[in-house]
NUVOSE-617692 format. One record per residue (C-alpha): x, y, z; residue number from 0; residue in one letter. Coordinates in steps of 0.5 Angstrom, whole numbers, plus 500, padded with zeros to 3 digits. Layout:
<r <X,Y,Z>,NUM,"a">
...
//
This chain:
<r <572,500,483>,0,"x">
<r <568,495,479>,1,"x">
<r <569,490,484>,2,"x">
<r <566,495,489>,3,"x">
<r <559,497,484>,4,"x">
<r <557,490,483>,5,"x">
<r <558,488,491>,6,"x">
<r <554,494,492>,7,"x">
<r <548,494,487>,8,"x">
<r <548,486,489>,9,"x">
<r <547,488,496>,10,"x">
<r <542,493,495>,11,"x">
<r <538,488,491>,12,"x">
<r <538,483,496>,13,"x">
<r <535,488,501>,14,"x">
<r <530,490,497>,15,"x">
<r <528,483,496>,16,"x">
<r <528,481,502>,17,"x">
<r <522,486,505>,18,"x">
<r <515,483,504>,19,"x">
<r <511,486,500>,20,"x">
<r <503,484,501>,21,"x">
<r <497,488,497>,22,"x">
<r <491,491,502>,23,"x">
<r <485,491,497>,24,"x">
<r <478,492,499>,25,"x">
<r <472,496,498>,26,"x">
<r <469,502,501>,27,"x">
<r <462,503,503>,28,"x">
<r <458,507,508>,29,"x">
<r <455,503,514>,30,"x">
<r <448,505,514>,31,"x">
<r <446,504,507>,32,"x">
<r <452,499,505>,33,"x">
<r <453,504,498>,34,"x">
<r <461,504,496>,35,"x">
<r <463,510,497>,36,"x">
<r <466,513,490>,37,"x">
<r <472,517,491>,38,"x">
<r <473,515,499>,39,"x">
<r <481,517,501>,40,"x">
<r <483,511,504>,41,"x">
<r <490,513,508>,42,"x">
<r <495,510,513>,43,"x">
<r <496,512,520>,44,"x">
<r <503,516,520>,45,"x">
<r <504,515,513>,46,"x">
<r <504,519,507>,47,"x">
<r <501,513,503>,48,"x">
<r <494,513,502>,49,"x">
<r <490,511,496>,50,"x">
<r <483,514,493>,51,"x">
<r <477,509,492>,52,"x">
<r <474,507,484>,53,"x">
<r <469,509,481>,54,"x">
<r <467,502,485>,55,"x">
<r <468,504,492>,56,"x">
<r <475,499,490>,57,"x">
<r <481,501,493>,58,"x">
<r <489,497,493>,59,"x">
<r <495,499,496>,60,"x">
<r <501,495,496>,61,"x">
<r <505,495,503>,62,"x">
<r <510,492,507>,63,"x">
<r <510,487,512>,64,"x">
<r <507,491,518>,65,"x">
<r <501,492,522>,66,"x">
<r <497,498,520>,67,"x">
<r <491,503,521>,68,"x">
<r <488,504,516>,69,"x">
<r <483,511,515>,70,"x">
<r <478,513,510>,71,"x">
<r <475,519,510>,72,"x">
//
């Protein structure tokens, strides 16, 4: 029964070690006056993720490796 828990606790590291995860960074800003936009919702298309702008205009969110949309609002 321990021989089987390593294997398993092996194997599922192994799987989440193996996805590439890459972090999506930028700013947001309104397109007439180029101001950031504080607390803009910056959401993924068909996902439940999503992050908030700083008091910046900043946002980062951490993804794997995929194509995405990107929304904000």
């Amino acid at each position: 029964m321990g021989r089987a828990l390593t294997l398993l606790f092996l194997f599922s590291s192994f799987i989440t070690y193996s996805q590439n995860k890459y972090t999506l960074s930028g700013y947001v800003r309104d397109s007439m006056s180029g101001e950031t936009l504080i607390g803009a919702s910056v959401m993924i298309t068909g996902q439940s993720k999503g992050i908030v702008s700083n008091p910046y205009g900043f946002y980062s969110i951490t993804l794997n490796e995929a194509s995405y949309t990107l929304v904000c609002s």
